[in-house]
N, C-alpha and C positions, 0 to 999 in steps of 0.2 A: 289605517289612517289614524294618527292621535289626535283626540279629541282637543287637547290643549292648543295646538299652532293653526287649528283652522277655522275660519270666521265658521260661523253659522252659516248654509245655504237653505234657500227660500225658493220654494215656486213663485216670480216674481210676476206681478200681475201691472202691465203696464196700460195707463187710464190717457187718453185725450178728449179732449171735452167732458170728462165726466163718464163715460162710458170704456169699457175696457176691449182694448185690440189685439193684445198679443197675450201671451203668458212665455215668460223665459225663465233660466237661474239664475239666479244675482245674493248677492248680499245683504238684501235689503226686501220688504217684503213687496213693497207695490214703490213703483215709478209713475210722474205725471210729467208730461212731455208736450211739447206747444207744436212739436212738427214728427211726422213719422209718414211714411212711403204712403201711404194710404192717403195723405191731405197737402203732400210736396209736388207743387207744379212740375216736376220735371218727370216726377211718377203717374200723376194724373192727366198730364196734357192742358189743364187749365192755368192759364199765364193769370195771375192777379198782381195787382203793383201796390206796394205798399209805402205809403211816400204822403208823410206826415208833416214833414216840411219845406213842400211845394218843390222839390227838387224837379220832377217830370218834368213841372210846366215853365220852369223858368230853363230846362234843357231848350224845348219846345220852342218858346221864347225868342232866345238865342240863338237858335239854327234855321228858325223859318224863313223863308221869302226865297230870296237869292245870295244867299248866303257863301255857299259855294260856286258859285258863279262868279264871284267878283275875285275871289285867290285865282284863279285859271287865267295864265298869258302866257 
């Protein structure tokens, strides 16, 4: 391998929250990541909603009562 055409590799130490989860090779020596299988609702089974500007509740809103009831004839 020549030393000249190839990055640097690094045992790359990957951090969420401040604590570290995995260790892989990368380019670069540590990675900080906001989502990883460990803390992704679809990996963990816990549904959280993230919804900062009221989007939910104005779905919510919008579709309560009889809503669909009155389109049907």
């Amino acid at each position: 391998m020549k030393t000249e055409t190839h990055p640097k590799f690094f045992n790359c130490k990957v951090f969420h929250n401040g604590e570290v989860v995995m260790e892989v090779g990368a380019t670069v020596p540590e990675l900080h990541v906001e989502v990883w299988s460990g803390s992704h609702p679809f990996f963990t089974g816990r549904q959280a909603f993230v919804d900062a500007a009221g989007r939910v509740e104005k779905f919510q809103r919008k579709f309560q009562g009889n809503y669909f009831q009155a389109k049907k004839k």
